[in-house]
C-alpha positions as CSV (number, residue, x, y, z in Angstrom):
1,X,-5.9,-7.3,-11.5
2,X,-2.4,-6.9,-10.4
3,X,-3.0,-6.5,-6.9
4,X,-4.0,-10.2,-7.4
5,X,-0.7,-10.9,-8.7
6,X,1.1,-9.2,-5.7
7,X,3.0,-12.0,-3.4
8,X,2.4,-14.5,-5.7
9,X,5.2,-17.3,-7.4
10,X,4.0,-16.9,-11.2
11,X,6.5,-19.8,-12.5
12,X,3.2,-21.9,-12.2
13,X,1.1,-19.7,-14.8
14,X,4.2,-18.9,-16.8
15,X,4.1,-22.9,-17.5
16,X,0.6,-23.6,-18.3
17,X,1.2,-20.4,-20.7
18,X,4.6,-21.9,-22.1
19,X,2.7,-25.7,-22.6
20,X,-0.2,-24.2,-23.5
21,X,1.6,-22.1,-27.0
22,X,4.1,-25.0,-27.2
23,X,1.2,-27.3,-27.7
24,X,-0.4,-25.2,-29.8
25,X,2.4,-24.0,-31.8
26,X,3.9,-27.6,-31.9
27,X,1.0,-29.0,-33.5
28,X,1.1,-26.3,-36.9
29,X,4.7,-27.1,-36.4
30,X,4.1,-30.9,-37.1
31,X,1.9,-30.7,-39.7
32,X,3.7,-28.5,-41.3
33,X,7.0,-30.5,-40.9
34,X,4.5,-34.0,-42.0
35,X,2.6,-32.5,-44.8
36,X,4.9,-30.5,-46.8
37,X,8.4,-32.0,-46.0
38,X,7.8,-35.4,-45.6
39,X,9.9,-36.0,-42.5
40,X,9.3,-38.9,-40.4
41,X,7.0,-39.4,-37.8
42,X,9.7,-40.2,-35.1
43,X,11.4,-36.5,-35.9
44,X,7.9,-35.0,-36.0
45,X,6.7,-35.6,-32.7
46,X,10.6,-35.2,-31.2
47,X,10.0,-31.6,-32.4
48,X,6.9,-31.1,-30.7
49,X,8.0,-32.9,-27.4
50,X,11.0,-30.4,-27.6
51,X,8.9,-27.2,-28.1
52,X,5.9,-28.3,-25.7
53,X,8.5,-28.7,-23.3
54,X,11.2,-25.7,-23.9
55,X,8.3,-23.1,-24.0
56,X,7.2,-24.6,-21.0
57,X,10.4,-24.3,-19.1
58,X,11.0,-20.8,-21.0
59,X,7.4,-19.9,-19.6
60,X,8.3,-21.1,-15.7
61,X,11.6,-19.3,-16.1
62,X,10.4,-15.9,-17.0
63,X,7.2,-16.2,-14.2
64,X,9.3,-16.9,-11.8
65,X,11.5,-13.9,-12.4
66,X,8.5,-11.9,-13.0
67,X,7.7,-12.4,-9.1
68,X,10.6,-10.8,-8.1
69,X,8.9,-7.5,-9.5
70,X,5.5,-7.9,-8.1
71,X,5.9,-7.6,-4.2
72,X,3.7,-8.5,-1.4
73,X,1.6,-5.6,-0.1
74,X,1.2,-5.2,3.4
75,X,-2.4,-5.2,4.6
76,X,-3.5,-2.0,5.8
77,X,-6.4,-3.9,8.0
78,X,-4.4,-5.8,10.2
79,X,-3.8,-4.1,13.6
80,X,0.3,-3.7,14.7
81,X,1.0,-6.5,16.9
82,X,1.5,-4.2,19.8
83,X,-2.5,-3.1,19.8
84,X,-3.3,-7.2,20.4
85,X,-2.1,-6.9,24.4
86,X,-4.5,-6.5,26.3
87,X,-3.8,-3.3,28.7
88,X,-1.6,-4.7,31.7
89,X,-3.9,-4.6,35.2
């Protein structure tokens, strides 16, 4: 599985992770916040803006500097670019 990951920016799945637990997280947050302290609607769905959003920016953040560690392989199928001449006549 990580030789999938080889080469690859992962700022895009370390998003959809961060909106994904921010969306998630921000909704228990917000009933929480609704249900048992009675805080307006207004400052309940600011906080779950700003948590959908900051774990999705902490989430693109940390993929991209996770793609610094996975490196490209090099192809051990592809012939060296000097065995594509033809032979000179």
């Amino acid at each position: 599985m990580m030789k999938k990951l080889r080469g690859r920016n992962l700022a895009h799945p370390g998003c959809l992770i961060g909106i994904t637990v921010g969306m998630t997280l921000g909704i228990f947050l917000a009933e929480i916040l609704a249900a048992v302290f009675n805080i307006t609607l207004n400052s309940v769905l600011l906080t779950w803006l700003g948590l959908t959003i900051g774990l999705g920016a902490i989430g693109w953040i940390l993929g991209d500097r996770l793609s610094s560690r996975f490196p490209a392989l090099e192809d051990e199928t592809q012939p060296s670019p000097t065995s594509n001449n033809p032979p000179a006549p």
